[in-house]
N, C-alpha and C positions, 0 to 999 in steps of 0.2 A: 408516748414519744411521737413525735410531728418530724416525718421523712417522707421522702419519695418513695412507692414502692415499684421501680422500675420493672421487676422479675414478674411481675404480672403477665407483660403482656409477649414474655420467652416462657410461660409455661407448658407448652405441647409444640406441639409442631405445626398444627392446623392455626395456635394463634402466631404465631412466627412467620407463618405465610400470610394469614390474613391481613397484618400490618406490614409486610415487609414491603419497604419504599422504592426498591430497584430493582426492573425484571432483566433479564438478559432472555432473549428470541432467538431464532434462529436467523430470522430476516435480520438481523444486525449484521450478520456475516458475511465478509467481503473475501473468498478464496482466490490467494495468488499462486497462479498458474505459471510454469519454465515451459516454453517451447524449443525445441531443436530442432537441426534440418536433418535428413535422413528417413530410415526406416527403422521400423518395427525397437524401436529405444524407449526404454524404458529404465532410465539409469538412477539410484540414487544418489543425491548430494551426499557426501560423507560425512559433512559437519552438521546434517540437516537430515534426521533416522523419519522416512516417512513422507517429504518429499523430495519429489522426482524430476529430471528432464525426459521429454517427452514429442516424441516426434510426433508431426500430424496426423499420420495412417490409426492413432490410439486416441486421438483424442477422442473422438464420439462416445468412446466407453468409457471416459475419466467425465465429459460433459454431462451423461445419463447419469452416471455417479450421484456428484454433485446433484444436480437437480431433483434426485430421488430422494437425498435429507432434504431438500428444504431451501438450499440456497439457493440466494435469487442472485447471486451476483458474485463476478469474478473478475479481478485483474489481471491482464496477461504481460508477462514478461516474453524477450525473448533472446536468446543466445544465436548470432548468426555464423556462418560457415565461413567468412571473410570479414576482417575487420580492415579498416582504412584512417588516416588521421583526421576526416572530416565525418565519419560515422555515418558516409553515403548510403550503407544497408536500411539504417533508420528510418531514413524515409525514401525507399526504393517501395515501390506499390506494389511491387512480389516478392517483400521482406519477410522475415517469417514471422512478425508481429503482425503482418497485414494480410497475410495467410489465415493467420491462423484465428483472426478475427470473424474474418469472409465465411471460414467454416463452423465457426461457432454459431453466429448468426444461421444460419445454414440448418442445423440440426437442432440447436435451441432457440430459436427467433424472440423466447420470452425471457431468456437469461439477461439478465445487464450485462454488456461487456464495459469495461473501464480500461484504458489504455493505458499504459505508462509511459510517458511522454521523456525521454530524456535521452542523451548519444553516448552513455558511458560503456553501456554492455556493446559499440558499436565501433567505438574508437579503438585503434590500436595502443593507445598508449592510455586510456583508461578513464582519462577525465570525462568530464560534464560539458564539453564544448570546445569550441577551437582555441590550438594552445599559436601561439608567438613567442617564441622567445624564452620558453620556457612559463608562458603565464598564459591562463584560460581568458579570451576576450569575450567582454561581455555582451556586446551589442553586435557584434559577427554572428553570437552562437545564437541572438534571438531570431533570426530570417534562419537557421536550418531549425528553431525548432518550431515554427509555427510552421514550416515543408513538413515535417514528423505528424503536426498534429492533424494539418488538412487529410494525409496520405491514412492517415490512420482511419478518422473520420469515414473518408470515402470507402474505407474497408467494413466498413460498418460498425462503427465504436460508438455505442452509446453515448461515453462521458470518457473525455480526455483530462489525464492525470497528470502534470507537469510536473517531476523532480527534480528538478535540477538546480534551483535556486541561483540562478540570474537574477541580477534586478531589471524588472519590468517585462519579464517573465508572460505574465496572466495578460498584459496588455497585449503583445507583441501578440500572443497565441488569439486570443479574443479576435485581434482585427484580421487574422487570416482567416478564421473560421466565419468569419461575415463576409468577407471576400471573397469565400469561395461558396458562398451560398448556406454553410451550416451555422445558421441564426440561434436551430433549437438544440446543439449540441451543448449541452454545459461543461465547465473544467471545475475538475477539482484540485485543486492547490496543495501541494505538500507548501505550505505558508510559513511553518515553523518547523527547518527539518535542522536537528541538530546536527556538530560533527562527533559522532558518537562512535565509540570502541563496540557498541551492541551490532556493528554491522557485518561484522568480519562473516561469518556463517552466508549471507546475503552476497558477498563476492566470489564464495565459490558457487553457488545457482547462478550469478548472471555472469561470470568470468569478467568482472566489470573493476579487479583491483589497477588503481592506480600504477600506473608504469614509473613515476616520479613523482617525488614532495606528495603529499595531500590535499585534503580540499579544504580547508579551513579557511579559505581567503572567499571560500563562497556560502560554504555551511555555518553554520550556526556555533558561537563559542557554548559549550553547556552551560557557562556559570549565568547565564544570561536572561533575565526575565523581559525586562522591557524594552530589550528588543525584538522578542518576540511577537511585543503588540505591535510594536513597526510593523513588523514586516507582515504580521495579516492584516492590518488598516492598510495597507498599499496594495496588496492583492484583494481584500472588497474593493477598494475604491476604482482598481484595473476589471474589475467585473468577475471574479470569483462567483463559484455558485456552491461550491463546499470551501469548507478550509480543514488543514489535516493538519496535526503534531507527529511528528516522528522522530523517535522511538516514543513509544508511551509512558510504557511504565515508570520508567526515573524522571516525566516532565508531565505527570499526571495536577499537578498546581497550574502548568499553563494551559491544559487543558480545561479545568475552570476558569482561568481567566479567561479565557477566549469567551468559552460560552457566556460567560456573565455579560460580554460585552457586543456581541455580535449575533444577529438572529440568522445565523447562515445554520446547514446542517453541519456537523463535526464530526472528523473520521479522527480515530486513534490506530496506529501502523504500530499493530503488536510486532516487532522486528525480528529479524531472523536470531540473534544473541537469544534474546529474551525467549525465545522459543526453544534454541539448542540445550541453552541452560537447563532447563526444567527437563526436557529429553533427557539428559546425562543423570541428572539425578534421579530420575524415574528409573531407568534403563537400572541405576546401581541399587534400587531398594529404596534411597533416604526418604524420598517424600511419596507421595500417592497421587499420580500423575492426575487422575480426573478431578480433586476436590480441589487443589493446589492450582491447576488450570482453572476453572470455573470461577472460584474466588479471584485472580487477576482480571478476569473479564470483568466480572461484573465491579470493581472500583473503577476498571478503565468508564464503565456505563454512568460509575454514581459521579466521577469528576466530572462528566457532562459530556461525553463522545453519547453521540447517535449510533455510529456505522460501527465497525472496528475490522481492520482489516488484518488474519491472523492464520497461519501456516496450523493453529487448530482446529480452525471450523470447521472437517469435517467430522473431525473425533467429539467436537463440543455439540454437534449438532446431533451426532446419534445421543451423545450423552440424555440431551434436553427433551430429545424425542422418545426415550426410554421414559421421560417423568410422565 
C-alpha cells in the first residue's frame, strides 16, 4: 500500500519537539499593568481573578516580580482619581500613567515600558476622544492625543501604544513625537482593533465604559476583513513601527494576513474576555487552565503575532520556565 505515514514523526515526545514549527518564549510577553492613585492598594478586578489595580507605593514589588520570569516588557494602563470631558488627566505630566512610568523606569531602567495612548479611561463620559453633540470628533481628539503621547514619552516610555482608532491617528502622534525631539520613540498601532463584546472584563480594570451609545462608529465592524488591510496600510504608510490586532483569538485569519503582507513586528492583544473566560472555566474544573492557555498562545504565534500582549504572562512564563 502506497500512503503517507505521517505518525512517524508524533511518535515520542522528543521527536514532537524536534519537529515542532512554533516556539512560544517568554520574551513574547507583553504584561498589562492598572495603576491607581492612592496607597498601599492592591485591589482585584472582579471579572478579572489575578489581576489587580495597584497604587504606586507597590509597584516595585509587582516590577521585581515580573522581571524575575523573564519578561522584558510591560503596558501600563492607568485609572485616575478625576475624570474631565476632555481627559486632561491624560496628558497631565503628573498623571498616574506618567508617574507611574517615571518609576518604572526608575527601578527597572531595562524593562520596555509601552504606553497606552488613548482618553477613554480619562473622560468622564467614556469615549475615545472629544464628544460634540453627542459624536466623538476626529481631528480635535488628534492634537490631545499626540499632548498624551509627547507627555508620556517625556515620562520615559519606551514605545507609545495608540488605541483609539481615530483616523490618522499614527500620523498626528508621529509628527508630535518629532516635534518634540522623540525621533527614536517608536508607536505601536492597535491598527486593527475591533468593536468586540470580548471587552467587557477590560472596562472594569480601566473604569473606561462608555457613558452613551458605543464605539462602533470608530472601532472596527467584526464581520470585516478588508478593512482591516485598510486600516494597517494607513498606519504603515503614517509611520507605524508595530501593528497590533485586537482581540486575537476570534481575528486570528487577520492576523496572518497582516503578516503575509507587512514586514513590520505583529502584537496580538489576548483581551481581557478571552482571558476571563478561561478563568471561569478553570476556577469551575471544565478545562485545565495551563494546557488550554498555552495552546491559545501558541496559534496566536503560529497565525504570525511576534509579541502577544496577555493578562497570562506571568502564569505562562513560570509555566515555560518549569520546561
Amino acid at each position: 500500500m502506497n500512503f503517507q505515514r505521517h505518525r512517524r514523526l508524533r511518535k515520542s515526545a522528543s521527536m514532537r519537539s524536534l519537529v515542532r514549527e512554533t516556539h512560544l518564549h517568554v520574551s513574547d510577553f507583553i504584561y498589562p499593568l492598572f495603576f491607581v492613585e492612592g496607597e498601599n492598594i492592591k485591589k482585584e478586578v472582579p471579572s478579572m481573578p489575578g489581576v489587580y489595580h495597584l497604587s504606586l507605593d507597590l509597584l516595585q514589588e509587582e516590577v521585581k516580580e515580573i522581571e524575575s520570569l523573564g519578561i522584558q516588557s510591560i503596558i501600563v494602563f492607568g485609572v485616575p482619581a478625576e475624570k474631565d470631558d476632555c481627559g486632561s488627566s491624560a496628558y497631565d505630566h503628573n498623571g498616574i500613567v506618567q508617574k507611574a512610568i517615571a518609576q518604572i523606569k526608575e527601578v527597572a531602567p531595562s524593562l520596555t515600558v509601552i504606553a497606552d495612548t488613548c482618553l477613554c479611561q480619562f473622560t468622564d463620559h467614556g469615549h475615545c476622544g472629544v464628544i460634540e453633540n453627542g459624536e466623538v470628533l476626529n481631528d480635535e481628539t488628534l492634537t490631545l492625543l499626540a499632548k498624551t503621547a509627547v507627555s508620556q514619552a517625556k515620562a520615559g516610555a519606551d514605545i507609545i501604544a495608540p488605541s483609539n482608532m481615530m483616523d490618522g491617528f499614527v500620523a498626528a502622534i508621529r509628527q508630535g513625537l518629532d516635534e518634540a525631539g522623540f525621533y527614536d520613540v517608536p508607536i505601536m498601532s492597535y491598527a486593527v482593533k475591533y468593536a468586540s463584546s470580548f471587552y467587557g472584563p477590560f472596562r472594569d480594570a480601566a473604569h473606561s465604559t462608555p457613558q452613551f451609545g458605543d464605539r462602533k462608529t470608530y472601532q472596527m465592524d467584526p464581520a470585516n476583513r478588508l478593512e482591516a488591510l485598510r486600516e494597517a496600510e494607513s498606519d504603515v504608510a503614517e509611520g507605524a513601527d508595530f501593528l497590533m490586532v485586537k482581540p486575537a483569538l476570534s481575528y486570528l485569519d487577520i492576523l496572518r494576513e497582516l503578516k503575509d503582507r507587512y514586514p513590520l513586528p505583529l502584537v496580538a492583544y489576548n483581551v481581557s474576555g478571552e482571558y476571563s473566560m478561561i478563568k471561569a472555566a478553570a476556577m469551575n474544573g471544565w478545562v485545565d487552565e495551563k494546557s488550554i492557555v498555552l495552546e491559545k498562545l501558541i496559534s496566536m504565534k503560529r497565525a504570525g503575532a511576534d509579541l502577544i500582549i496577555t493578562y497570562f504572562a506571568k502564569d505562562a512564563a513560570r509555566w515555560l520556565n518549569e520546561k
